[in-house]
Z-matrix of the N, CA and C atoms (Angstrom, degrees):
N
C 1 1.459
C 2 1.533 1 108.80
N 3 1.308 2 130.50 1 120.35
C 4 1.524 3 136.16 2 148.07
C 5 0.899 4 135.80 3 -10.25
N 6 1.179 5 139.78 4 115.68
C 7 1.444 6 131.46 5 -167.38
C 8 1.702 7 111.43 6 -108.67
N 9 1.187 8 125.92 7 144.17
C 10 1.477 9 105.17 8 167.36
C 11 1.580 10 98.70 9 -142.60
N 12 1.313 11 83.13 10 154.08
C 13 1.785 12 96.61 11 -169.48
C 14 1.429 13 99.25 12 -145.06
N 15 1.604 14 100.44 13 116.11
C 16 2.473 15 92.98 14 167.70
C 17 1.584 16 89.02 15 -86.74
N 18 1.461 17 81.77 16 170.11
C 19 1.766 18 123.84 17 -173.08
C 20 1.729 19 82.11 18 -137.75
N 21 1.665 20 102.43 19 153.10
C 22 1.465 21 126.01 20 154.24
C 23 1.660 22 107.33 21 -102.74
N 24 1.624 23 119.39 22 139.03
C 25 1.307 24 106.30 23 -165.33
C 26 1.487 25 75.41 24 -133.41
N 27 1.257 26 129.14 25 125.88
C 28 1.561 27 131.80 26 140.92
C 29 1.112 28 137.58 27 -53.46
N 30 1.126 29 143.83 28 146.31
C 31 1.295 30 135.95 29 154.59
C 32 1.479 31 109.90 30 109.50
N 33 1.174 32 134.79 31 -14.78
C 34 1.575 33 127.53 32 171.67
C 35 1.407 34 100.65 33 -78.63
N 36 1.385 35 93.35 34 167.23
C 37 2.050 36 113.04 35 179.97
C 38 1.601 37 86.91 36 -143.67
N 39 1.121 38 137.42 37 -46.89
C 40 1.499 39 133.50 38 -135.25
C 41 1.149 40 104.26 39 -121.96
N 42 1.389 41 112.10 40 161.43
C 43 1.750 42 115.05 41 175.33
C 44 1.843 43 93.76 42 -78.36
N 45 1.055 44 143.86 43 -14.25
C 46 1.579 45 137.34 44 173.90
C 47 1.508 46 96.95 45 -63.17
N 48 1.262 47 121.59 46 -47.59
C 49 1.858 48 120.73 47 170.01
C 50 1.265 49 112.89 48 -45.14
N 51 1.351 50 108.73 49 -55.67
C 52 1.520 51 119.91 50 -170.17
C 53 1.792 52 89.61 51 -47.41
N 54 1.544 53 107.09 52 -75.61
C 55 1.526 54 87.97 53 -159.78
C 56 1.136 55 141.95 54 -75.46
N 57 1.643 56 108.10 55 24.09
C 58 1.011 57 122.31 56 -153.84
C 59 1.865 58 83.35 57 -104.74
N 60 1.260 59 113.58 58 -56.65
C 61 1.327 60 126.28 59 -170.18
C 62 1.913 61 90.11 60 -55.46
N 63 1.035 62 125.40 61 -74.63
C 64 1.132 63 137.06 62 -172.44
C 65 1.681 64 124.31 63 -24.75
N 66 1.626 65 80.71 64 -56.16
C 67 1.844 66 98.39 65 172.63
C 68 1.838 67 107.82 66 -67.67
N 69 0.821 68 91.60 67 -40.58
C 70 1.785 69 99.67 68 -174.70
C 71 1.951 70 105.50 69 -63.77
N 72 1.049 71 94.30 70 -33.98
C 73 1.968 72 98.00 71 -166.18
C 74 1.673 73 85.56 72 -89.23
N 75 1.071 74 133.87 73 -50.30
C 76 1.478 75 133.66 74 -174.79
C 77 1.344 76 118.02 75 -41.88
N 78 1.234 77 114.45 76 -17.61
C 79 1.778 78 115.58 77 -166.75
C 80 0.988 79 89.14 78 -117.32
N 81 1.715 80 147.75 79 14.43
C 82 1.220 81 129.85 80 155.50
C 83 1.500 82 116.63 81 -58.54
N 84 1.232 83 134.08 82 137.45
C 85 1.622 84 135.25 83 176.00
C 86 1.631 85 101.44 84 -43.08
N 87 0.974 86 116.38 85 142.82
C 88 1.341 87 123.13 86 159.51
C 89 1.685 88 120.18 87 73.00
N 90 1.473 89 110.23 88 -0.74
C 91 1.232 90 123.65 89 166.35
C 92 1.827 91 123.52 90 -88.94
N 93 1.590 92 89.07 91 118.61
C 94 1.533 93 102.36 92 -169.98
C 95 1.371 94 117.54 93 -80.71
N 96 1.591 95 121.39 94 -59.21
C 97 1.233 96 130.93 95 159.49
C 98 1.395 97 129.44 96 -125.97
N 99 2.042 98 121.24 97 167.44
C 100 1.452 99 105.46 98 -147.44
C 101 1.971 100 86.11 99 -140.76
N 102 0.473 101 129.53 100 113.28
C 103 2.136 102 145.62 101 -155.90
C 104 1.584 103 87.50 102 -119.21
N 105 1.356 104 122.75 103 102.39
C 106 1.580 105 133.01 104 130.33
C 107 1.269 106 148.47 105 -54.80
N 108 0.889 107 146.86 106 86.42
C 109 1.412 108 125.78 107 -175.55
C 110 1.583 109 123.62 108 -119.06
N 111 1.558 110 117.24 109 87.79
C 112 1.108 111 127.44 110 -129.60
C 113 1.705 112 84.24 111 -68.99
N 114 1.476 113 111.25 112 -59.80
C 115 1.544 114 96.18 113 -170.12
C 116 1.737 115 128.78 114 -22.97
N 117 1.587 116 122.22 115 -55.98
C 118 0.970 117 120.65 116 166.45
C 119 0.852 118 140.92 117 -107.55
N 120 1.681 119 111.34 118 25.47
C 121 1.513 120 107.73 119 -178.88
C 122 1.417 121 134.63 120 88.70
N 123 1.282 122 85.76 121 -0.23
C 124 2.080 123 88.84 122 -173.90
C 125 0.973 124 93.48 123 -105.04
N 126 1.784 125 115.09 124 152.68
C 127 1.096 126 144.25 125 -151.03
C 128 1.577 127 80.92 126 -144.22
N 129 1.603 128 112.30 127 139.24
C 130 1.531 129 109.06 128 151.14
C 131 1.588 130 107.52 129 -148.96
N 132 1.174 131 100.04 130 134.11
C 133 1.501 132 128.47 131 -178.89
C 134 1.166 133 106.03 132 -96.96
N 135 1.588 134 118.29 133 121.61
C 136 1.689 135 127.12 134 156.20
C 137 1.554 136 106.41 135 -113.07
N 138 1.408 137 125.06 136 118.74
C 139 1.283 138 158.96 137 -165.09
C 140 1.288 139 98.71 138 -121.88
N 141 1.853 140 100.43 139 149.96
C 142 1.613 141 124.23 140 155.83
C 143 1.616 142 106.53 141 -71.76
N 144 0.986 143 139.09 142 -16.79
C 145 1.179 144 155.79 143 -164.67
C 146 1.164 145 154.93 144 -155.15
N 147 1.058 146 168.07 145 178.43
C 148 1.778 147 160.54 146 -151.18
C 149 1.790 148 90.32 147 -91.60
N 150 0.882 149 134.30 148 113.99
C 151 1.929 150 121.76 149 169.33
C 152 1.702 151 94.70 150 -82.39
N 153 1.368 152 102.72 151 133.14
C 154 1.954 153 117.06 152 178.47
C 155 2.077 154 83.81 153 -70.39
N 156 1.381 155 101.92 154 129.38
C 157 0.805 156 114.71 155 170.83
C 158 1.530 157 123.65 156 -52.39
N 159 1.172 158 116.64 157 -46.11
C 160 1.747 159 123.99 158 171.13
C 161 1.163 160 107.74 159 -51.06
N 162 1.294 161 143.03 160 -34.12
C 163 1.513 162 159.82 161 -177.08
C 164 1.462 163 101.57 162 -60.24
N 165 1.592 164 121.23 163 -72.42
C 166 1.024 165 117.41 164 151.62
C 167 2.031 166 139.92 165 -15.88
N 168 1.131 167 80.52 166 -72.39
C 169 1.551 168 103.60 167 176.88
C 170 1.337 169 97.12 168 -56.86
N 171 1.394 170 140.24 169 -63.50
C 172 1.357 171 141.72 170 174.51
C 173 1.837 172 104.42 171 -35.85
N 174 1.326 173 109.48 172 -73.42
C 175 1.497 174 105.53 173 -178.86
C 176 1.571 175 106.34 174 -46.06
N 177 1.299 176 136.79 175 -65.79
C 178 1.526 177 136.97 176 -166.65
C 179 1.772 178 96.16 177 -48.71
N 180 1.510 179 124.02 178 -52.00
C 181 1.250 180 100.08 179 -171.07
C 182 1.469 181 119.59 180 -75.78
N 183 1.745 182 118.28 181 -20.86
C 184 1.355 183 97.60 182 179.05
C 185 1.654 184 110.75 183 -104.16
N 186 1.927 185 84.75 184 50.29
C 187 2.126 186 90.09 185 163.21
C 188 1.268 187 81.58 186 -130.18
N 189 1.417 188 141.29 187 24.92
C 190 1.122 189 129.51 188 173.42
C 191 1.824 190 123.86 189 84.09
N 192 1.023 191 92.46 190 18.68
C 193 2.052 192 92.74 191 -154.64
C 194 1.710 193 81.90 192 -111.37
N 195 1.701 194 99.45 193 -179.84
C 196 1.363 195 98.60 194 167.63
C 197 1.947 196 95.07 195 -129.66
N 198 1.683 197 101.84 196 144.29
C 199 2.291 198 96.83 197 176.41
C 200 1.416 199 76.09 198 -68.76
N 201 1.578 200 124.13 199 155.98
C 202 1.852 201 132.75 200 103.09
C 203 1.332 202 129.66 201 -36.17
N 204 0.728 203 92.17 202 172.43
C 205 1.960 204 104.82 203 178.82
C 206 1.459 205 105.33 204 82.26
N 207 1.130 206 95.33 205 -161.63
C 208 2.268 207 134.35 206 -168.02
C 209 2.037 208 73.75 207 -112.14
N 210 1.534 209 78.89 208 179.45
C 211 1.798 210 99.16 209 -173.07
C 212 1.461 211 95.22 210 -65.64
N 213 1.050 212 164.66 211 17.34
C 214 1.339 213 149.27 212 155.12
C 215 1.630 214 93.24 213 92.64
């Protein structure tokens, strides 16, 4: 069964963020689909599986963005 989990991602304004964040979270293993929503920041991930939060955080920073929160 699918899992989906949002993230808050800071720092985008533009749909160039969007795909930047998007493309970057997409090539995580086991990630099916990648939901933007630049206005507020939510990010939602549907996965085969739990994504290790650092994994995450790794993709958002090398699309340039920063996650919110504590370690998840």
């Amino acid at each position: 069964m699918p899992i989906t989990t949002t993230y808050e991602v800071t720092g985008m304004t533009c749909e160039h963020c969007v795909s930047a964040v998007r493309g970057e979270l997409t090539q995580l293993p086991g990630v099916r689909e990648v939901s933007v929503d630049l206005p507020t920041g939510g990010v939602t991930i549907t996965s085969a599986a739990p994504l290790p939060i650092d994994e995450v955080r790794t993709a958002v920073d090398e699309a340039g963005y920063v996650l919110a929160g504590g370690d998840g």
